[in-house]
C-alpha positions as CSV (number, residue, x, y, z in Angstrom):
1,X,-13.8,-131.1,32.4
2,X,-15.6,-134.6,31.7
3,X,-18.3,-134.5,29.1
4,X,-20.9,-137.2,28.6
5,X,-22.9,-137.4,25.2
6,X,-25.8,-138.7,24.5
7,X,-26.6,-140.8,21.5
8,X,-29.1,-137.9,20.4
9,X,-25.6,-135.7,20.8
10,X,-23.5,-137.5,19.1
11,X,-26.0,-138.3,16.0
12,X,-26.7,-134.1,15.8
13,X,-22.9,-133.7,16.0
14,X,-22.0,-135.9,13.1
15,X,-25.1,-135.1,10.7
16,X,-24.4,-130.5,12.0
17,X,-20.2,-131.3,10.9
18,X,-19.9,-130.3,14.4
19,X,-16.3,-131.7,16.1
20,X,-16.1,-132.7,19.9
21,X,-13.3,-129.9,20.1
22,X,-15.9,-127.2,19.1
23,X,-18.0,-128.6,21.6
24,X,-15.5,-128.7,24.1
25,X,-14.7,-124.5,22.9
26,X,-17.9,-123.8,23.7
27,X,-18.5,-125.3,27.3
28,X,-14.9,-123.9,28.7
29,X,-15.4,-120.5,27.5
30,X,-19.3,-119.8,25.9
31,X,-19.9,-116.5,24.1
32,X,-23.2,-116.4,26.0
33,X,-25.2,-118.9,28.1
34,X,-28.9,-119.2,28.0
35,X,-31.5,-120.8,30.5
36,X,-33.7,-123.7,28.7
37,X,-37.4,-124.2,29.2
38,X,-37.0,-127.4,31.6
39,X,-34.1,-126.1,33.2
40,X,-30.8,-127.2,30.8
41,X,-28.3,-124.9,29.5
42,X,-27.5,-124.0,26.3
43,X,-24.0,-122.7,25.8
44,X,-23.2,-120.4,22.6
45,X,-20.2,-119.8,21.2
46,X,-19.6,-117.9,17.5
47,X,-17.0,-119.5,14.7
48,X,-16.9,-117.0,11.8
49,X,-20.3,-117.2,10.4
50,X,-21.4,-120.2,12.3
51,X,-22.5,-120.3,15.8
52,X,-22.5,-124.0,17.8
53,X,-25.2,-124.5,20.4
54,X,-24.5,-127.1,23.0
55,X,-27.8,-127.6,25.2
56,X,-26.3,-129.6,28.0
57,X,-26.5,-130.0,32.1
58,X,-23.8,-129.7,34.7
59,X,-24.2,-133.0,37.3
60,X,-21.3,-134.7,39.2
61,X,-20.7,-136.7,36.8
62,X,-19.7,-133.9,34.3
63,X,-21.5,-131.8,31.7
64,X,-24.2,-134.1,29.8
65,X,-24.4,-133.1,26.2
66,X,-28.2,-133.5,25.2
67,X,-27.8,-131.8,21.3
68,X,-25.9,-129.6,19.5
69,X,-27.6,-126.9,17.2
70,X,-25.1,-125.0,14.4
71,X,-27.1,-122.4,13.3
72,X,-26.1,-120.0,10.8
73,X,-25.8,-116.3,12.1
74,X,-28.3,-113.8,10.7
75,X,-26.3,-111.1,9.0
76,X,-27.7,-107.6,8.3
77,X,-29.2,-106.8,4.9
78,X,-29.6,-111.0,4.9
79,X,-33.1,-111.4,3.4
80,X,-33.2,-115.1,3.9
């Protein structure tokens, strides 16, 4: 599987702690794929108490990496 990043990609990775092998986790095997607005994917996959986003798009070429989100997971009885 070939992946491209983007400068924009590569930047979010860096500043999120986020390493190309977690990237690479979530595009072979996603813990759920969403549909973006303009027609990208975002691929979601869960590590502990962290989840890694990787909104990207499937072309010849490979899977273009656009960003990468880590958002932390909303736990119940979390207030914040």
């Amino acid at each position: 599987m070939r992946i491209i990043y983007t400068h924009h990609a590569k930047q979010r990775m860096m500043q999120r702690r986020v390493s190309e092998e977690q990237v690479n986790e979530t595009l072979a095997s996603p813990d759920e794929v969403l549909l973006g607005e303009t027609g990208e994917e975002i691929a979601i996959r869960r590590f502990g108490v962290r989840e890694v986003r990787v909104v990207y798009q499937e072309t010849n070429a490979g899977f273009v990496v656009y960003t990468v989100m880590k958002p932390r997971i909303q736990m119940a009885g979390d207030e914040r």
